[in-house]
N, C-alpha and C positions, 0 to 999 in steps of 0.2 A: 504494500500500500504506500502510495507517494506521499510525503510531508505534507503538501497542501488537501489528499481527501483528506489524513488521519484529523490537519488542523480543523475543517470542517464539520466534520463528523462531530468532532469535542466542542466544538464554537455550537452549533445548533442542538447538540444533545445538552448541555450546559445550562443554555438559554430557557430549553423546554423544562427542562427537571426544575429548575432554582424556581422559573415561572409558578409553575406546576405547587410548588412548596409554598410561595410565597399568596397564592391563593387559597389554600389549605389551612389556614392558621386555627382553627377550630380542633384538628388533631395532634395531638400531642409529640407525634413522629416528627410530622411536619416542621411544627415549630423548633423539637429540639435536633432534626438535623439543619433546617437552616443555620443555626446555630450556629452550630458546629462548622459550615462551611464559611462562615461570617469572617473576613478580612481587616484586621487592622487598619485605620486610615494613614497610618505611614505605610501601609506595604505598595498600594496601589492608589492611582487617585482617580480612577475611572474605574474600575472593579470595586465591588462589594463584597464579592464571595469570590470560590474557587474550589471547581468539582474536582479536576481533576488536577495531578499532581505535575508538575513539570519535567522531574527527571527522565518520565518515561515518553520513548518515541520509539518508531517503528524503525528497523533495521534488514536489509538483506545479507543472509548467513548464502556466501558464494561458496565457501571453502570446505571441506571437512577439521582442516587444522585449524579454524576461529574455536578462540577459548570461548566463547559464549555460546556455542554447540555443544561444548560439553556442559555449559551450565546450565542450557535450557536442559537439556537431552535427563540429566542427574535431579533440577528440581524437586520432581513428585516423590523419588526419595530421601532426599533431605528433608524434604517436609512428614514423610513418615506415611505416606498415602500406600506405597507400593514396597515393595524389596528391592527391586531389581526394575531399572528403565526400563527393559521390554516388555513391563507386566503393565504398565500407564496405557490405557486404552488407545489414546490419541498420539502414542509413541511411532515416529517415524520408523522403529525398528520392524514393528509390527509390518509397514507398509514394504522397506528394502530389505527384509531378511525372511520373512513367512511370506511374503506374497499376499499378505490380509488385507485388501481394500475396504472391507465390510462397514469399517466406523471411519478413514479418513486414506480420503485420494490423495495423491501427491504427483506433481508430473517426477520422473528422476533427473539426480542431476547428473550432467554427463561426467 
């Protein structure tokens, strides 16, 4: 996904949800995730709030040697979900090493 849709996507998904909350204030969710998302007036002087986090952006992984293949790839066991990489449903090992299309296509890379 190219920087300008992902910024998009975040820019009008952002817009809708904060909207969305900020007409809601009867619920108690509402009010206390607006909250939560509510921005200092030093941080920004045109924002209020802030859904989503900055650090994160989209990246293409061209290589097998990028260290962030192995970090994505090791995640769901780090986090304690699986044992083993190739047991995470959505594991590309699944797709180049079983031939299991069943839960996620992937073109290969050459």
């Amino acid at each position: 996904m190219t920087p300008l849709i992902m910024k998009g996507l975040k820019e009008e998904s952002a817009k809708r949800i904060i909207k969305t909350l900020r007409e809601n204030p009867p619920y108690p969710w509402c009010r206390k995730t607006l909250a939560r998302l509510r921005l200092p007036s030093t941080v920004h002087d045109e924002s209020h709030y802030r859904l989503w986090q900055r650090r994160f952006y989209p990246f293409n992984v061209f290589s097998e040697h990028k260290q962030k293949l192995d970090y994505m790839r090791n995640n769901p066991v780090t986090r304690g979900l699986v044992s083993a990489p190739g047991d995470w449903p959505w594991s590309r090992s699944r797709f180049y090493y079983w031939q299991d299309a069943s839960i996620l296509r992937m073109d290969r890379m050459r």
